[in-house]
TORPADREN-322894 format. One record per residue (C-alpha): residue in three letters; x, y, z; residue number from 1. Coordinates in nm, 2 decimals. Last residue first. Layout:
<sites>
[Ala [X Y Z] NUM],
...
</sites>
This chain:
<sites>
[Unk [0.51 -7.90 7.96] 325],
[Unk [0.64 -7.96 8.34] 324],
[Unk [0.87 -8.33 8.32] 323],
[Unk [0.65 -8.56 8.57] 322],
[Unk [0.54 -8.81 8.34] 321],
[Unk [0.76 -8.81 8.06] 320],
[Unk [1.07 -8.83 8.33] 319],
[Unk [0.90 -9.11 8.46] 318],
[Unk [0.82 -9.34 8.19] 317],
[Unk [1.25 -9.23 8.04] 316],
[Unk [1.32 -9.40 8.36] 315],
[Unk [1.14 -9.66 8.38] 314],
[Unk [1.16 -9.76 8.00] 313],
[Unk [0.91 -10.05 7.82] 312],
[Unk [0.97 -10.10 7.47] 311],
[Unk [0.73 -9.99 7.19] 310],
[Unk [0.44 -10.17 6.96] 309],
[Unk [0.28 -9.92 6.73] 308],
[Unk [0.49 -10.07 6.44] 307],
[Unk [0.21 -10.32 6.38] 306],
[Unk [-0.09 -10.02 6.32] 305],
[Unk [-0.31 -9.93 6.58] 304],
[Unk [-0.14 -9.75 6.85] 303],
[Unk [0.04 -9.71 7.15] 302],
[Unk [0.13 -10.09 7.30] 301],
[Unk [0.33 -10.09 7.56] 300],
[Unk [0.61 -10.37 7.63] 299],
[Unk [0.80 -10.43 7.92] 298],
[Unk [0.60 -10.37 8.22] 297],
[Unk [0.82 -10.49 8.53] 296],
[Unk [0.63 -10.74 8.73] 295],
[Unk [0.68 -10.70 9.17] 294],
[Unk [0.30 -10.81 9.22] 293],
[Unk [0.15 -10.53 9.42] 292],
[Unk [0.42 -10.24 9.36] 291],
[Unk [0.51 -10.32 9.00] 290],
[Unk [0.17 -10.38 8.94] 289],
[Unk [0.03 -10.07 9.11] 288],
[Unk [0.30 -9.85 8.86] 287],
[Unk [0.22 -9.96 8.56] 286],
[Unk [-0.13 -9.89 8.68] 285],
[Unk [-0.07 -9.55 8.68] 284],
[Unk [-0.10 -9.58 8.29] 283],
[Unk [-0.52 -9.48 8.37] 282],
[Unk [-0.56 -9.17 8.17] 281],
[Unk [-0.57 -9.37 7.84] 280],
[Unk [-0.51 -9.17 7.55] 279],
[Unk [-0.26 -9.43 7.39] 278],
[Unk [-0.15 -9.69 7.63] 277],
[Unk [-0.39 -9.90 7.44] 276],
[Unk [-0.19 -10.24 7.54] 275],
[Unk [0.04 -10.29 7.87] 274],
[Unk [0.28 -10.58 7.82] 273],
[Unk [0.32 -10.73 8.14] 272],
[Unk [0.67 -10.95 8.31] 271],
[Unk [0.80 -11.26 8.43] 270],
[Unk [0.43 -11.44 8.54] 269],
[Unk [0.49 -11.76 8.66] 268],
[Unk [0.15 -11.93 8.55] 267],
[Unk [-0.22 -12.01 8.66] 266],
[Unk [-0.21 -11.78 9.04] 265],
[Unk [-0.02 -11.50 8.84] 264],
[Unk [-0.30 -11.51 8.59] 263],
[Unk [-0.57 -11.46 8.86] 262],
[Unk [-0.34 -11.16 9.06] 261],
[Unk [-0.26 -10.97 8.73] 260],
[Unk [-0.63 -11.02 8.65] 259],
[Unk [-0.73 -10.84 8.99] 258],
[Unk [-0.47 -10.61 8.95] 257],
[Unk [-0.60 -10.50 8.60] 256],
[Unk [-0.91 -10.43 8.76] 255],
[Unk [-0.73 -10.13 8.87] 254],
[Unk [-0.73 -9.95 8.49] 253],
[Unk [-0.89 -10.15 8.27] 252],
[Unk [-0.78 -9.89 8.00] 251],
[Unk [-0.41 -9.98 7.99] 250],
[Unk [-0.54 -10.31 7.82] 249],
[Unk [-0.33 -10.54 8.02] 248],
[Unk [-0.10 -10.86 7.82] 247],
[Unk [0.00 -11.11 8.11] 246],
[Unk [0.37 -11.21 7.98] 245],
[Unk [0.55 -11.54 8.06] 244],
[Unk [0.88 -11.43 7.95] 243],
[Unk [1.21 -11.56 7.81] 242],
[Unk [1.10 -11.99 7.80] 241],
[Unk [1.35 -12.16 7.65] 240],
[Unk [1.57 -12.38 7.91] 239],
[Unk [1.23 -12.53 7.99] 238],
[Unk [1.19 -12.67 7.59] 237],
[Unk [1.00 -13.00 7.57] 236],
[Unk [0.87 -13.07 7.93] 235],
[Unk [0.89 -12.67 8.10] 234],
[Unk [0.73 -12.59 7.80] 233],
[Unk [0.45 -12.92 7.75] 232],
[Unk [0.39 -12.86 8.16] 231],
[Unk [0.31 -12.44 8.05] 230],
[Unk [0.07 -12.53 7.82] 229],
[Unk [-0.09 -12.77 8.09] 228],
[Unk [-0.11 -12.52 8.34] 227],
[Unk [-0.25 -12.25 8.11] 226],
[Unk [-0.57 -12.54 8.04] 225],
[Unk [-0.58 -12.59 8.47] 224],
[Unk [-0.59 -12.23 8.51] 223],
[Unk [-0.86 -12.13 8.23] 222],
[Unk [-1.06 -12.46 8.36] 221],
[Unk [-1.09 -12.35 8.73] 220],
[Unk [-1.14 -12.00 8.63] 219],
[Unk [-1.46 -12.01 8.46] 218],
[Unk [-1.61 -11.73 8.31] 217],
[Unk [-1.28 -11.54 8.26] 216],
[Unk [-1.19 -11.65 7.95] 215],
[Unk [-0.86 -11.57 7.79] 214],
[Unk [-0.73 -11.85 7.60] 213],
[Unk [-0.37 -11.89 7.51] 212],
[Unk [-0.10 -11.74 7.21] 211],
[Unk [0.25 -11.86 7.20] 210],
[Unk [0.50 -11.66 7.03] 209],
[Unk [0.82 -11.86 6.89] 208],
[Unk [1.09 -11.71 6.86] 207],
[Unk [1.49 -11.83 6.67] 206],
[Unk [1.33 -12.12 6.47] 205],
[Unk [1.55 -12.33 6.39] 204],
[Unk [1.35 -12.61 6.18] 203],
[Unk [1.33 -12.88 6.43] 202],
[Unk [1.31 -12.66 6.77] 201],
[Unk [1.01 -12.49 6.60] 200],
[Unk [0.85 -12.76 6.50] 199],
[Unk [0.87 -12.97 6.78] 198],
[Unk [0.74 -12.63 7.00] 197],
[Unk [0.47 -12.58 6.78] 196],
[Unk [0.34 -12.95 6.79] 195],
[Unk [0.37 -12.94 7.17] 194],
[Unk [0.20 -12.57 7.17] 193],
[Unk [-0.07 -12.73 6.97] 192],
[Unk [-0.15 -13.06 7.17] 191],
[Unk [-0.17 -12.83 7.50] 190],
[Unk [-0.45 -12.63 7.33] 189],
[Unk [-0.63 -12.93 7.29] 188],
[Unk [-0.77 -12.99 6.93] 187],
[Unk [-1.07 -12.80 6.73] 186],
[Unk [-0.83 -12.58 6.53] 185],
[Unk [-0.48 -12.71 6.45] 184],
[Unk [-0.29 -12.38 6.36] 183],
[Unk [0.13 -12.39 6.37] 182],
[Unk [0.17 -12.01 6.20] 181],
[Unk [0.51 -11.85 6.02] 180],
[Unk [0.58 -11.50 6.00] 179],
[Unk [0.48 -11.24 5.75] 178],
[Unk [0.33 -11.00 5.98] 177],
[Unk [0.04 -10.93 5.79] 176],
[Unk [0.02 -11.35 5.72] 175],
[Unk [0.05 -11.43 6.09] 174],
[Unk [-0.22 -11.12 6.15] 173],
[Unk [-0.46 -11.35 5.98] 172],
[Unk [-0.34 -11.67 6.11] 171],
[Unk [-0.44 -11.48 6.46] 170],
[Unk [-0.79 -11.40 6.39] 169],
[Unk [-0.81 -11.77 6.20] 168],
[Unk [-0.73 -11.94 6.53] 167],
[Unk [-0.94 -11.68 6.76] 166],
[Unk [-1.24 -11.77 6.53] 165],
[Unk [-1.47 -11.84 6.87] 164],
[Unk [-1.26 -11.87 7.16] 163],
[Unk [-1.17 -12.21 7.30] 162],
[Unk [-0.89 -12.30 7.13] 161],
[Unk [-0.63 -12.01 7.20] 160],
[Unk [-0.30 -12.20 7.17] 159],
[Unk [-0.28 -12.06 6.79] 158],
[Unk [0.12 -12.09 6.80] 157],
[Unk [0.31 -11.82 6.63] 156],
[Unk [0.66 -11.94 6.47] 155],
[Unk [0.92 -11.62 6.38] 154],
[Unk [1.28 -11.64 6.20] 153],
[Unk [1.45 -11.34 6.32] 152],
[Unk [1.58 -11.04 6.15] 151],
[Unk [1.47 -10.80 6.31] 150],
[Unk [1.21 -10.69 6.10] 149],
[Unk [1.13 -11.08 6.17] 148],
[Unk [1.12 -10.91 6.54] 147],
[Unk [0.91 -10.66 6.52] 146],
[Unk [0.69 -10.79 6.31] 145],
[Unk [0.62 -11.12 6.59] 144],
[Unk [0.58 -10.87 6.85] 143],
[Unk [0.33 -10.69 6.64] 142],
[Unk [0.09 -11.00 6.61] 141],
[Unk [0.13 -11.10 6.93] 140],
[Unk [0.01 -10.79 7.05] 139],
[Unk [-0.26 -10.80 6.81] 138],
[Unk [-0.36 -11.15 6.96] 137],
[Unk [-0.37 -11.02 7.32] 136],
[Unk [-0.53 -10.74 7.26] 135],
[Unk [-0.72 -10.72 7.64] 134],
[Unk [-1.03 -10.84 7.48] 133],
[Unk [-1.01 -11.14 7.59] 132],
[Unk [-0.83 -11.18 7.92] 131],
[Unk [-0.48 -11.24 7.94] 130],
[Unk [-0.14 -11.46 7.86] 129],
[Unk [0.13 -11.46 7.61] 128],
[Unk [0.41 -11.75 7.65] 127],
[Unk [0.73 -11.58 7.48] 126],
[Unk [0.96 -11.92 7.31] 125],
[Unk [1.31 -11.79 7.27] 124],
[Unk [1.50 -12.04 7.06] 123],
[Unk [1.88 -12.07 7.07] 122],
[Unk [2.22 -11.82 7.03] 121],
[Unk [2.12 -11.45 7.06] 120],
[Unk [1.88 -11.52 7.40] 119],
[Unk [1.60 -11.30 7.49] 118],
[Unk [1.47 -11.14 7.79] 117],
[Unk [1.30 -10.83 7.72] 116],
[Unk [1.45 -10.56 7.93] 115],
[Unk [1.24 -10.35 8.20] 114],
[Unk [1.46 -10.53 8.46] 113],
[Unk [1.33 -10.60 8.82] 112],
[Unk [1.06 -10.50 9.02] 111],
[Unk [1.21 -10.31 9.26] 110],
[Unk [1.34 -10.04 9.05] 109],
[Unk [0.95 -9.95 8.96] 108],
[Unk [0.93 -9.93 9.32] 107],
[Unk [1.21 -9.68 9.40] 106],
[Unk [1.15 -9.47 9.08] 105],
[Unk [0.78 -9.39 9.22] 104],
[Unk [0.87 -9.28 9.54] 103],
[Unk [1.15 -9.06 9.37] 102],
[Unk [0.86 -8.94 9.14] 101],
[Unk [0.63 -8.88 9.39] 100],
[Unk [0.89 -8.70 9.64] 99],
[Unk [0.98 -8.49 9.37] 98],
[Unk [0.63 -8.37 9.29] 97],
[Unk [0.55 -8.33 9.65] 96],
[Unk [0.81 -8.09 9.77] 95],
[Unk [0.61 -7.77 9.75] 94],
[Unk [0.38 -8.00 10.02] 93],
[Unk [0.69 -8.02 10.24] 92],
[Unk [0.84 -8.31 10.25] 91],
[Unk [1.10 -8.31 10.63] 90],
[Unk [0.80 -8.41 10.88] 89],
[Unk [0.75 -8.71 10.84] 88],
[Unk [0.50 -8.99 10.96] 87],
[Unk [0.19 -8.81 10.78] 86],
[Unk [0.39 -8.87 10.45] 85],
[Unk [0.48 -9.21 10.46] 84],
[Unk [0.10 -9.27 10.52] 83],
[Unk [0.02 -9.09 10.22] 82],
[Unk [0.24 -9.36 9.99] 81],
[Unk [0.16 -9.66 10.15] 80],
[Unk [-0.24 -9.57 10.15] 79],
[Unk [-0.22 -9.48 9.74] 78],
[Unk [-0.02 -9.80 9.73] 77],
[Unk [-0.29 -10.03 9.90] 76],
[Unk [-0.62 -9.87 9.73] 75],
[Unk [-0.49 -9.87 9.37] 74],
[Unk [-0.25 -9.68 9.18] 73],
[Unk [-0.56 -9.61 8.91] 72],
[Unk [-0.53 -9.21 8.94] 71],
[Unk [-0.87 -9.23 9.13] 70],
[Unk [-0.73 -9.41 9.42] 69],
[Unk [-0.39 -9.13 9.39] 68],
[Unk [-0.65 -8.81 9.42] 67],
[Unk [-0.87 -9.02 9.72] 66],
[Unk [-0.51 -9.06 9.87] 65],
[Unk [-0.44 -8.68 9.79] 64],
[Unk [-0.78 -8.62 9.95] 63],
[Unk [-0.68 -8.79 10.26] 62],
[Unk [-0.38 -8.62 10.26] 61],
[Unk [-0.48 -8.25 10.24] 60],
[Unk [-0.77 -8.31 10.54] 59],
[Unk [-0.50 -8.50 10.74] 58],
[Unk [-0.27 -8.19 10.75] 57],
[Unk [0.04 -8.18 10.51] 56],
[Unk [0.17 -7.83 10.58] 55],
[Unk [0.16 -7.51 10.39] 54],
[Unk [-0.05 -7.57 10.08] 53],
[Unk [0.03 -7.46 9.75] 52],
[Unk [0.16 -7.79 9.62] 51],
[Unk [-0.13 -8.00 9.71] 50],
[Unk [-0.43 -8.00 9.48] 49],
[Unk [-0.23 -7.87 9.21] 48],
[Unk [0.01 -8.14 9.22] 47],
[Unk [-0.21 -8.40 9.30] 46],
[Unk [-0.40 -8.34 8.97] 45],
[Unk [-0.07 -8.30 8.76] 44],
[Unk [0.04 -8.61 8.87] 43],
[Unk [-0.16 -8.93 8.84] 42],
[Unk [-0.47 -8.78 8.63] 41],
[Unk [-0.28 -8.49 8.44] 40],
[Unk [0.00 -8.72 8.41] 39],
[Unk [-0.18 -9.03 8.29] 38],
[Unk [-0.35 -8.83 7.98] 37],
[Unk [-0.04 -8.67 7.86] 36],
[Unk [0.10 -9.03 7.83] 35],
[Unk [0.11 -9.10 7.48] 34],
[Unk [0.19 -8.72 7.39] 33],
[Unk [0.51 -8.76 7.66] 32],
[Unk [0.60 -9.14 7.50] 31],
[Unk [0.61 -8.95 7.16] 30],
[Unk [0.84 -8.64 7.32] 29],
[Unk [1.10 -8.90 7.44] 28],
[Unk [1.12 -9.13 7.11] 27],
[Unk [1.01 -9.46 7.16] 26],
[Unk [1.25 -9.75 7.06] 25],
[Unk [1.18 -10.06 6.91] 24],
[Unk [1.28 -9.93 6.57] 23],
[Unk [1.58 -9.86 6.71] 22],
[Unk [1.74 -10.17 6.76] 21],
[Unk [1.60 -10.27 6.41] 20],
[Unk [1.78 -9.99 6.26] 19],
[Unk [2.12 -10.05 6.49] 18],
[Unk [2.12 -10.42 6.38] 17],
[Unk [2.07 -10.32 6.01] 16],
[Unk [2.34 -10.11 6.01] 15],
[Unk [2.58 -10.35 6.22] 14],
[Unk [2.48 -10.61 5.93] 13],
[Unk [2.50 -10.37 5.64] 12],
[Unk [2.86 -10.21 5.79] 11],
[Unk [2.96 -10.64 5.84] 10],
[Unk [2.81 -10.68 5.46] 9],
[Unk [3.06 -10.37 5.33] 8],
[Unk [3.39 -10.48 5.53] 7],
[Unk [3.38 -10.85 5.38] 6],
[Unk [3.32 -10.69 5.02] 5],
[Unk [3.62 -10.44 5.06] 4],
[Unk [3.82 -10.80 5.18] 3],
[Unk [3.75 -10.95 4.86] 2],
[Unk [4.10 -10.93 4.74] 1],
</sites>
């Protein structure tokens, strides 16, 4: 007899599963707008400077490398991708557009899944590194919304010790978000995560977000103090660890390989979340990552506000970039 009351909470469940599902999402024409910037500087720029000519001559492709350099793909790629060129003879300049994207394609391909690792049936702990300033903290911040909108039980970890107010910073966007905090300001870093981790494993937690220092000034001790967060995972919960993420601001353009290449020395980076996509010319770099360091982007952050957090797609990336307005 209560079999009409059985049916109506599993259509709220799926309901609420295909809401939150696409509340992650992107929609096609949103990406294109966030990314208008990027392809006029990564495509739209080569394209005009190359289309109309006849052959590809060593005059046309050292410019397009200087035109690819400039787009943010960095020195290496920009070199790969004209050298490919002067050793055929098949692309014609009218060609270039396809071959970019299909070059393009290839190496975002090659660095794995654009999926966000997470597991239905234990804890998912997400260890968040980069640089202050890179929005780090916010990133967190929307992670963690997006998934108690979810429908997940959320634990952030202050693990940033060093920098000045970074605790409070991020108990204040633990409240916004309405998820749970593990803050012990003026203690190791290491000493927090443990204490989130217990806590989290105790109380059945389904993510917890761990947040770590950013400074720059001296490597040595940034390494060493992400070594020893990552010892108390791999200790208490190695099973649990989804991602070790290196948040870029999209705006850092190439110096983001330079950070990708310091934080991948510290930790086992699994992925990048790329923040103030927005109106930044400089989203090639999605692109240099994948090729230099073989990390899918997964997340991109494209606004303010804590829904303006959106998952990572290749393909749907490339068909905003190199569709014609």
């Amino acid at each position: 007899m209560f079999n009409f009351l059985k049916k109506d909470m599993q259509e709220n469940k799926s309901q609420k599963k295909e809401n939150s599902k696409s509340f992650w999402k992107f929609s096609f024409d949103g990406l294109k707008k966030t990314i208008s910037n990027t392809t006029q500087n990564l495509v739209d720029n080569v394209v005009n400077a190359v289309e109309e000519e006849e052959i590809f001559d060593d005059f046309i492709l050292d410019d397009m490398e200087d035109l690819l350099i400039k787009a943010d793909l960095g020195v290496n790629l920009a070199s790969s991708i004209t050298d490919k060129l002067r050793k055929q003879t098949k692309v014609k300049p009218s060609q270039i557009k396809m071959f970019l994207k299909e070059e393009f394609k290839n190496i975002l391909n090659l660095a794995g899944s654009y999926e966000l690792n997470f597991n239905d049936n234990g804890l998912n702990i997400y260890f968040i590194t980069g640089v202050n300033g890179a929005g780090k903290t916010t990133l967190i911040a929307k992670l963690a919304y997006k998934f108690r909108l979810s429908g997940k039980k959320v634990l952030l970890a202050a693990g940033d010790t060093f920098r000045a107010a970074a605790e409070e910073q991020l108990d204040i966007w633990a409240k916004r978000a309405e998820v749970d905090i593990v803050r012990e300001d003026g203690i190791d870093a290491a000493a927090v995560v443990f204490d989130a981790i217990k806590k989290a494993q105790n109380e059945n937690y389904d993510v917890l977000l761990i947040d770590t220092a950013g400074r720059l000034h001296n490597k040595r001790n940034l390494m060493e103090e992400l070594n020893k967060v990552k010892s108390v995972i791999d200790k208490l919960a190695p099973d649990c660890l989804q991602e070790s993420m290196l948040v870029l601001d999209a705006n850092t353009g190439q110096n983001g390989l330079s950070q990708a290449k310091l934080f991948s020395d510290a930790v086992n980076l699994t992925s990048v979340a790329l923040t103030k996509l927005d109106g930044s010319a400089k989203g090639g770099i999605i692109i240099a990552i994948a090729k230099e360091f073989n990390l899918p982007v997964k997340l991109i952050g494209v606004g303010e506000k804590l829904d303006d957090l959106k998952l990572f797609d290749s393909n749907d990336f490339l068909n905003a970039l190199f569709e014609k307005k």
